[in-house]
N, C-alpha and C positions, 0 to 999 in steps of 0.2 A: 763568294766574297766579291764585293763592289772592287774596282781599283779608283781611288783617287787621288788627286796631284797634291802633291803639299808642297807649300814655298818657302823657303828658307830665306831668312835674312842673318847676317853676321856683321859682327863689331868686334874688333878689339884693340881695347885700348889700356894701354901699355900692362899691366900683367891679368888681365882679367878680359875673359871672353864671353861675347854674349852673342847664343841662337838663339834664334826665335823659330821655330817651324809654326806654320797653320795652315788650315785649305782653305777653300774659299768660304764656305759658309760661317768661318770662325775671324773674318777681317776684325770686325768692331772688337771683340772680345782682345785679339792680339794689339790692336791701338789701345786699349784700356791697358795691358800690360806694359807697354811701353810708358804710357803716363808711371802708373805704379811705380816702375823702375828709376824713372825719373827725379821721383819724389823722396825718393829712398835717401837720405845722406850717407847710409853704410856702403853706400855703390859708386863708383866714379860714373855711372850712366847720367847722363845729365840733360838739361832741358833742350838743346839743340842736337844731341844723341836724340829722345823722340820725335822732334819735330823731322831730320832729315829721311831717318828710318818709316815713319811715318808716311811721309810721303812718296817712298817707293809701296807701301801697301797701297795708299790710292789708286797709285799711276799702274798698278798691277792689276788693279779693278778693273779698269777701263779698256784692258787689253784683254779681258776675260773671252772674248770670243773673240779669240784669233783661227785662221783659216792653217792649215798644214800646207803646207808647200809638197805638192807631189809631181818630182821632176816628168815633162814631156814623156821620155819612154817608158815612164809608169802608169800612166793613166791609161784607164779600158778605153778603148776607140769608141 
């Protein structure tokens, strides 16, 4: 079995809570849920609820290849 990352975003706002989990190959798909959610009147999710959320999936993108930090006395010589 593969391991991979999933990212979590959360909101709540005031009695109702919203995750969102996806990996990376499912960004677009999670910003389409976000609009949906949006457009929903049954939901207090609202149009600046997906534009902010939104934009932490972008900025998440971007950071996709990040380096790990491996303190000095762990690195092989």
């Amino acid at each position: 079995m593969t391991s991979r990352d999933i990212n979590v975003l959360a909101l709540v706002k005031g009695g109702e809570r919203y995750v969102f989990l996806y990996d990376d190959s499912s960004r677009t798909e999670a910003l389409g849920v976000l609009g949906r959610y949006a457009s929903n009147p049954d939901l207090s999710f609202s149009w600046h609820d997906a534009a902010v959320l939104g934009q932490k999936v972008r900025q998440h993108s971007s950071r996709t290849h990040r380096t790990r930090f491996v303190p000095p006395a762990d690195r092989a010589a």
